[in-house]
C-alpha positions in Angstrom: -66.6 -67.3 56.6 -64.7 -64.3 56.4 -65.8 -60.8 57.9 -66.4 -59.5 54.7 -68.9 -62.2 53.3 -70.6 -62.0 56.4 -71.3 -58.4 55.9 -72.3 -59.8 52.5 -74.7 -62.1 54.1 -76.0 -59.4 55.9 -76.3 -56.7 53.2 -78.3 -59.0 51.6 -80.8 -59.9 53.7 -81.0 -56.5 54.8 -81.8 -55.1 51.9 -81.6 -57.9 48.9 -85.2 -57.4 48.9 -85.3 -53.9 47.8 -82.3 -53.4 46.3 -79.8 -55.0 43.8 -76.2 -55.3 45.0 -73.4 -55.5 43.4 -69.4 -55.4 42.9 -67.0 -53.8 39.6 -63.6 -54.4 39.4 -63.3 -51.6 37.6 -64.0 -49.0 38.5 -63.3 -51.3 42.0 -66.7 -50.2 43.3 -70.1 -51.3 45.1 -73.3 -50.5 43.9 -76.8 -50.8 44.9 -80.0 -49.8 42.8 -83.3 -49.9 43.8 -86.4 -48.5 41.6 -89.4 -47.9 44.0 -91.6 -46.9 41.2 -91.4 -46.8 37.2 -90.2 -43.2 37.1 -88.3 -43.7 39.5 -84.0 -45.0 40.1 -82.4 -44.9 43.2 -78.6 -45.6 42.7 -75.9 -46.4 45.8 -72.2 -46.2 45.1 -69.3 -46.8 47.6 -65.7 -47.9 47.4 -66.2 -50.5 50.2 -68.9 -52.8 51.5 -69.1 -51.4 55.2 -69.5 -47.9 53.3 -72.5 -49.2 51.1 -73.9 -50.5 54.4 -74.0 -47.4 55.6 -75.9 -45.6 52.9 -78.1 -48.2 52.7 -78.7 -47.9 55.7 -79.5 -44.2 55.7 -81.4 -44.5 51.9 -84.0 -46.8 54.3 -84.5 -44.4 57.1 -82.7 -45.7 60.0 -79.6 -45.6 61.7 -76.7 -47.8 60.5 -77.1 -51.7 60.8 -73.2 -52.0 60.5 -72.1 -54.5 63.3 
């Protein structure tokens, strides 16, 4: 398993719960989207997947969970 699908691995069950992941090709992006309530869309976009990490880790209140 590369480095990067272990971050995967870990993005996801990090945050899988709450939040849907995902990758474009174009544009060559990672996005995450959560909707806490009916009214309300919470929408995470980065270039890379350590990046997205990091917001989602700051989006949940804590520190960065990037090992």
């Amino acid at each position: 398993m590369t480095e990067q699908q272990r971050l995967l691995a870990d993005v996801l069950e990090r945050y899988g719960e709450s939040w849907r992941i995902s990758r474009s090709d174009v544009p060559d992006v990672w996005t995450a989207v959560c909707r806490p309530t009916p009214a309300a869309l919470h929408i995470l976009v980065a270039h890379s997947l350590p990046e997205l990490s990091e917001k989602l880790a700051k989006a949940n209140g804590g520190e960065s969970q990037h090992r």
